[in-house]
C-alpha positions as CSV (number, residue, x, y, z in Angstrom):
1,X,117.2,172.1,-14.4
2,X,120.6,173.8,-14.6
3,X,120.9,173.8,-10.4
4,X,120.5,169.9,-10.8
5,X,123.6,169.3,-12.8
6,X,125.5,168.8,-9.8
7,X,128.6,169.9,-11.6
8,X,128.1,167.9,-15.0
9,X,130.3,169.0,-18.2
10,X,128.5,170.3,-20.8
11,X,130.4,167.7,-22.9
12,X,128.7,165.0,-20.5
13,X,125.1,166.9,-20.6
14,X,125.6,166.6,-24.2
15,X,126.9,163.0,-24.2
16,X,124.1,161.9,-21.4
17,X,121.1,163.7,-23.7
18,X,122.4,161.4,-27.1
19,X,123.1,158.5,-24.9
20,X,119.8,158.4,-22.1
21,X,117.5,160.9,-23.5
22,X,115.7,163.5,-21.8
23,X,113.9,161.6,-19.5
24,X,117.3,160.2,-17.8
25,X,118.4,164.0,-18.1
26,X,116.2,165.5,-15.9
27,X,116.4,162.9,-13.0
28,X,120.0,163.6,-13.2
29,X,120.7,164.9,-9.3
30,X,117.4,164.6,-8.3
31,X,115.4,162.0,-7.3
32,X,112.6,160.7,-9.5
33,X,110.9,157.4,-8.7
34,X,113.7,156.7,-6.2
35,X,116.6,156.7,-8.5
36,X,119.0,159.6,-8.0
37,X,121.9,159.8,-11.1
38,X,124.7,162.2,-10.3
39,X,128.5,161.8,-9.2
40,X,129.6,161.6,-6.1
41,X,132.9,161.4,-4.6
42,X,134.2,160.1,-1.1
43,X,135.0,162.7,1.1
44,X,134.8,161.0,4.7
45,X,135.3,157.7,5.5
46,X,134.8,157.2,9.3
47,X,137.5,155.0,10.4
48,X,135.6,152.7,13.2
49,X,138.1,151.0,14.0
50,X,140.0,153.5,15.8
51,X,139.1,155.3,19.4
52,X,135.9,157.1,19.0
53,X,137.5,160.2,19.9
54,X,139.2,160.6,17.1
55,X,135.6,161.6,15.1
56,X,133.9,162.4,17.3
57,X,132.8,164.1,20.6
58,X,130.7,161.3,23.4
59,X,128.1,163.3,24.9
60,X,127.9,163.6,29.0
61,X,124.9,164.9,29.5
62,X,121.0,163.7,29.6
63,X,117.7,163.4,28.4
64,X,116.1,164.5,31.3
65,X,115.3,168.3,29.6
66,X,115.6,167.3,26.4
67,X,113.5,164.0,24.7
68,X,112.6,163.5,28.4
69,X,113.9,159.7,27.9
70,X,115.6,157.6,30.5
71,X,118.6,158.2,28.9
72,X,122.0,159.2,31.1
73,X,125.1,159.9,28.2
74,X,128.1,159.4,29.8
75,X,132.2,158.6,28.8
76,X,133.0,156.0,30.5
77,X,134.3,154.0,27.8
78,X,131.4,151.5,29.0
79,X,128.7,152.9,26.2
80,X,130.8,154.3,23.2
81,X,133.9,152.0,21.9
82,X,135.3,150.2,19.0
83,X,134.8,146.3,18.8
84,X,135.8,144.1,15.6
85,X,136.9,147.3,13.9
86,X,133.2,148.2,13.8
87,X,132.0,151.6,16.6
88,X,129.6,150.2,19.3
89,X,126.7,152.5,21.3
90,X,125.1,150.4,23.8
91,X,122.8,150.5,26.8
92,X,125.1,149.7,29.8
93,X,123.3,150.4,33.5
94,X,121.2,151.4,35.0
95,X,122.2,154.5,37.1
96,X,122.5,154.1,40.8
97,X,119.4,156.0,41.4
98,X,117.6,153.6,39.3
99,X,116.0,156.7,37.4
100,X,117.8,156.6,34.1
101,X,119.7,154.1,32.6
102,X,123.4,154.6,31.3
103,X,123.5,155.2,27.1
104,X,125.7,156.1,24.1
105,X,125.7,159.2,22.1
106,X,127.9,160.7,19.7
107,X,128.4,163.9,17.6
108,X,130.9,164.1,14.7
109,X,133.7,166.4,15.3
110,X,133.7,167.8,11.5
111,X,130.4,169.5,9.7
112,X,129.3,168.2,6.8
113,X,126.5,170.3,3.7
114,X,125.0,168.5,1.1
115,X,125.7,165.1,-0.8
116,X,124.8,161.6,0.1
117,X,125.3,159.8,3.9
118,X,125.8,155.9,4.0
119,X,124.8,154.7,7.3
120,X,125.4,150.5,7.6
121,X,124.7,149.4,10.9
122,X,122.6,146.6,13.6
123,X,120.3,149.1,15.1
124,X,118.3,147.9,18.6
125,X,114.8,146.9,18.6
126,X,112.1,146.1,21.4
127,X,112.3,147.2,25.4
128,X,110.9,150.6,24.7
129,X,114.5,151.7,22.7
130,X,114.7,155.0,20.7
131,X,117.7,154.9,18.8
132,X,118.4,157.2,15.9
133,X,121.1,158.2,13.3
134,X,120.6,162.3,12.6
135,X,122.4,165.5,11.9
136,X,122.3,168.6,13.6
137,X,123.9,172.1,13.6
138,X,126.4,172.6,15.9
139,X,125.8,170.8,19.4
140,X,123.2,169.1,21.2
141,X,121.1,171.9,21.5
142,X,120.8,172.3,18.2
143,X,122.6,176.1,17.9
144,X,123.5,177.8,14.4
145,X,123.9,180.1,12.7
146,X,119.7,180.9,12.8
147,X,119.6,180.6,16.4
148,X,118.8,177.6,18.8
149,X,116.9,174.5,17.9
150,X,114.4,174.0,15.9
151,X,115.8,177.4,14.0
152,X,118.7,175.9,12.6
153,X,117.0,172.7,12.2
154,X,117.6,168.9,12.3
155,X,117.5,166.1,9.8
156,X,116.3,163.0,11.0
157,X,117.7,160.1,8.4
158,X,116.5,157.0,11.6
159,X,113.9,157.0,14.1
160,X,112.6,153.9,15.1
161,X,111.4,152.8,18.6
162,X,110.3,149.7,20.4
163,X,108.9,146.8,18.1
164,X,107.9,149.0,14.8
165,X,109.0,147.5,11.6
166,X,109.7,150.9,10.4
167,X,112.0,153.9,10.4
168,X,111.0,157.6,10.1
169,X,112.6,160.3,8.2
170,X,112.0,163.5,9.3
171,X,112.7,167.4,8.8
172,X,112.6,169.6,11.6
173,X,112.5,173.4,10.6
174,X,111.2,176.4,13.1
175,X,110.8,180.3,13.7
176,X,110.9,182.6,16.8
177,X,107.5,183.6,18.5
178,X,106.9,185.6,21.4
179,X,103.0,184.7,21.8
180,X,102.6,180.5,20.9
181,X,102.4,179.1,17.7
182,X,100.9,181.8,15.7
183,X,102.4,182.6,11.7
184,X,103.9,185.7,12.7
185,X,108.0,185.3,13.0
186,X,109.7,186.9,15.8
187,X,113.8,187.4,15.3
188,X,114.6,186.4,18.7
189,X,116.7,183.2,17.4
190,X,114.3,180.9,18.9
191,X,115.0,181.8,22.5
192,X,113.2,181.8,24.7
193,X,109.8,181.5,22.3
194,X,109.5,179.3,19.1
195,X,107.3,177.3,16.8
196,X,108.2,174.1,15.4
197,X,107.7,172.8,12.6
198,X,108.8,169.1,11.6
199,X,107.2,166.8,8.4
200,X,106.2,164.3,11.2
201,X,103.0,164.5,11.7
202,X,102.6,161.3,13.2
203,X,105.0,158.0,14.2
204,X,104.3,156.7,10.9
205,X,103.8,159.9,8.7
206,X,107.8,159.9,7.5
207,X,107.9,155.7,7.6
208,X,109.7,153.7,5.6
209,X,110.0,150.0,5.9
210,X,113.0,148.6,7.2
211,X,112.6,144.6,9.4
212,X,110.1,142.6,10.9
213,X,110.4,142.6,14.8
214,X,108.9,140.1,16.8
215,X,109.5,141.1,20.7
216,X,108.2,138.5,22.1
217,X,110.2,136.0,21.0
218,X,113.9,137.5,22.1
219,X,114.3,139.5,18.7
220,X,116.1,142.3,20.3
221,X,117.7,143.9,16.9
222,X,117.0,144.3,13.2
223,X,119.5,143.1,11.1
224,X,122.7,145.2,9.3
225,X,121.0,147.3,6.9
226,X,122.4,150.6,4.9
227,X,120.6,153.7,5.4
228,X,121.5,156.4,2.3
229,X,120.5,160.1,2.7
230,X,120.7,161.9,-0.2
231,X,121.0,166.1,0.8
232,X,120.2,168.2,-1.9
233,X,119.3,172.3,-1.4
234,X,115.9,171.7,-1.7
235,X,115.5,168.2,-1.5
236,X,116.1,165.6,1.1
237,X,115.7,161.9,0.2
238,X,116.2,159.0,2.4
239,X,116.8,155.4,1.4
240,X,116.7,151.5,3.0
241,X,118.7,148.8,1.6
242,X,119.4,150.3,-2.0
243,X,121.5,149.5,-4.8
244,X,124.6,151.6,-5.3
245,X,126.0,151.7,-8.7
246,X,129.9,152.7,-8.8
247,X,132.1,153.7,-11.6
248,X,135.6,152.4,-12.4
249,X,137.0,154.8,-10.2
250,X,134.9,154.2,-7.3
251,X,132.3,157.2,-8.1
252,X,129.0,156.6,-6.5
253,X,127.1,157.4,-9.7
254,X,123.7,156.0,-8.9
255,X,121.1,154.7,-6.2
256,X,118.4,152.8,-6.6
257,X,115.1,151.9,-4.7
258,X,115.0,148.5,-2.9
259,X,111.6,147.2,-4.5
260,X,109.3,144.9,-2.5
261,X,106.1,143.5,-2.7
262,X,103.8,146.2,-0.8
263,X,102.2,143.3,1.1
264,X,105.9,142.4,3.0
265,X,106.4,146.0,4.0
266,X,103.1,146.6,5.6
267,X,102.3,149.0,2.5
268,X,105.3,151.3,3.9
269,X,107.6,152.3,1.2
270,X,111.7,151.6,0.8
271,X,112.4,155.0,0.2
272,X,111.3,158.9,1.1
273,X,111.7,161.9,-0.6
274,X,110.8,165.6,1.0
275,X,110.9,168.4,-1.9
276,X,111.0,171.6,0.0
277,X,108.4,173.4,-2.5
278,X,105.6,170.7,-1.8
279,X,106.3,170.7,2.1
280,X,104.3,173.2,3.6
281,X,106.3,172.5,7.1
282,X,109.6,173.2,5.2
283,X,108.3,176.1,3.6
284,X,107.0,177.5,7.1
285,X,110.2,178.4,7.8
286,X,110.3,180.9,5.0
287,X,108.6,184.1,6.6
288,X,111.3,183.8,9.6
289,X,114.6,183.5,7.5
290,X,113.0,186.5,4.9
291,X,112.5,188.7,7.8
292,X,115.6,187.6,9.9
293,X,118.1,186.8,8.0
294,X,117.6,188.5,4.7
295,X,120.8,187.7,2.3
296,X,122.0,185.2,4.4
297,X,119.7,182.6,4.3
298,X,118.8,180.5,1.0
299,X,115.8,179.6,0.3
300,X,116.1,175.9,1.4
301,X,117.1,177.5,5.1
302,X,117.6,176.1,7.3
303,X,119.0,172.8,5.0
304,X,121.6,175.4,3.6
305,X,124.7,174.7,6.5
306,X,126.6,172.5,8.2
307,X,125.1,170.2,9.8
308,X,127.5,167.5,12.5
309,X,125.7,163.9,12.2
310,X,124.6,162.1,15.8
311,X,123.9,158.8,16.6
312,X,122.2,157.8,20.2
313,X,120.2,154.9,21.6
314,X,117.5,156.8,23.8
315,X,115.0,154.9,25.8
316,X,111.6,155.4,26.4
317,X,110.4,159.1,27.2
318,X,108.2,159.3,23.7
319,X,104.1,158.8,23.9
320,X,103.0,155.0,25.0
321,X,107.0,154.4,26.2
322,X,106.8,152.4,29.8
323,X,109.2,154.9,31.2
324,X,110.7,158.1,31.2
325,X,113.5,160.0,32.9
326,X,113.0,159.3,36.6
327,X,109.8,157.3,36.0
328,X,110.6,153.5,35.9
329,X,113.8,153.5,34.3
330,X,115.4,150.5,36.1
331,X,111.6,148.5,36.5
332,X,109.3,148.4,33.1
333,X,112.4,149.4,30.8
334,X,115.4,146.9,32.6
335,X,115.6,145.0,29.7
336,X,117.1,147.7,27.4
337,X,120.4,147.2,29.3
338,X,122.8,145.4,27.0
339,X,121.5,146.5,24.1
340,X,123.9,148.0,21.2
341,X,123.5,149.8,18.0
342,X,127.0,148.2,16.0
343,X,128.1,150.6,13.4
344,X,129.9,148.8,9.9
345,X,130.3,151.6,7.5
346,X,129.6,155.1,7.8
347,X,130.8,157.7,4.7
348,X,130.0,160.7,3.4
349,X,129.9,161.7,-0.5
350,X,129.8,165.2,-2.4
351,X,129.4,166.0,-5.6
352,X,132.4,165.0,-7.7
């Protein structure tokens, strides 16, 4: 319990056990029915209102060997910009080959460990769309100081593609293997042979409800909503919509789990918690840092560094998408042109 104290006094343990007993006391910096206590302090507020560049670096590169998608990053100033003091991603053309189609994606400039991540924004829906809000390492290939993706690993706080009412949170961990997926770790940092292993064991394993879409009728966005991702050492939480309490001096102190009637989420939840001791795809990772990294690596590894957040509108490329890099891009998946993912707040919190 003492690691969950997140820094409390022992004159404010001792004032929290007289005042919220015991049962408040051990919830207090983790998350227990999808209330997290603590205090938490602002330590980056994204300022959207100012040239992307500032924050962070736009990606000029493609999907085409990584997600596979139709995606084409450029810098152009055409699919990454500031509008109405809010940052802007959006699909803007189609490339001249007709092959991939002309997208946003960013990378914060500065790393970030631990704490809580509040994401506000109007995130794309419908025309095959993949468009996510995530952390990793150190670039787009996910390097680290374990090695190259999945070693280091990636946090996925939003995944949500074409008309699902839901986003997924997901943990991506991994280990080196010279022979396939077998459970013996190699130390060859994930290159050129590794094993992945991610909590998503399906589209809707890591689901949590965010919006009704309704494609056919023109919906081509959900509305704003606030994403919170709470990053403990061994415990990742992610929340939709819910309440923030504050103190007088502007302390996050509290957050809260939207509640809603089962039957208006589909039966998905509001929230989503991953403990690493009761995820056997976290804990897979273990054998690989032991061996590898011995004294280095803590025992929520790969969770336990810096990690640069990313936001990117992908499209298509994923299983039952209508296109792909170089496979109907411009035809089945035209429609995606135009649409943007509009960022309103984005901060970052640590322990007080």
């Amino acid at each position: 319990m003492a690691t969950a104290l997140l820094g409390m006094s022992r004159a404010e343990e001792t004032a929290l056990r007289g005042n919220a007993g015991i049962s408040n006391m051990r919830s207090y910096g983790s998350v227990s029915d999808g209330t997290l206590f603590g205090t938490f302090a602002l330590k980056k507020q994204f300022d959207l209102a100012s040239a992307p560049s500032r924050d962070w670096d736009i990606g000029v590169h493609s999907d085409e060997f990584l997600t596979h998608s139709c995606a084409n990053y450029v810098d152009d100033g055409s699919t990454v910009f500031s509008r109405d003091e809010k940052l802007v991603l959006r699909v803007s053309s189609a490339c001249e080959s007709g092959g991939c189609l002309n997208s946003g994606r960013i990378m914060s400039k500065e790393s970030f460990k631990y704490g809580l991540y509040v994401f506000t924004a109007r995130v794309p829906k419908c025309n095959y769309l993949w468009p996510a809000f995530w952390l990793l390492p150190e670039d787009k290939d996910g390097n680290g100081r374990y090695g190259g993706w999945p070693c280091s690993g990636e946090i996925d706080v939003l995944e949500t593609v074409d008309g699902n009412v839901f986003g997924s949170f997901n943990l991506v961990a991994g280990y080196g293997s010279d022979n396939g997926c077998g459970r013996e770790a190699v130390c060859n940092e994930c290159r050129p042979g590794y094993c992945t292993s991610t909590s998503l064991k399906n589209s809707s394993s890591g689901a949590y409800f965010v919006e009704d879409v309704d494609c056919g009728s023109g919906q081509d966005s959900w509305q704003d909503h606030t994403w919170v991702l709470n990053w403990q050492p061994e415990q990742l939480t992610t929340w939709i919509d819910p309440i923030l309490e504050r103190d007088d001096t502007g302390h996050i102190i509290s957050v809260k789990a939207k509640q809603l009637d089962a039957a208006k989420t589909h039966g998905f939840p509001t929230w989503k918690t991953y403990k690493r001791a009761s995820t056997p795809t976290w804990l897979a990772a273990d054998s690989f840092m032991n061996q590898c990294h011995p004294g280095v690596a803590a025992p929520g590894a790969p969770f336990d560094i810096g990690f640069k957040l990313v936001l990117n509108i992908a499209i298509g490329g994923y299983d039952g998408a209508g296109c792909s890099w170089g496979e109907k891009c411009s035809t089945a998946c035209a429609g995606a042109i135009g649409s943007e993912m509009v960022v309103s707040e984005l901060s970052v919190w640590q322990t007080a």
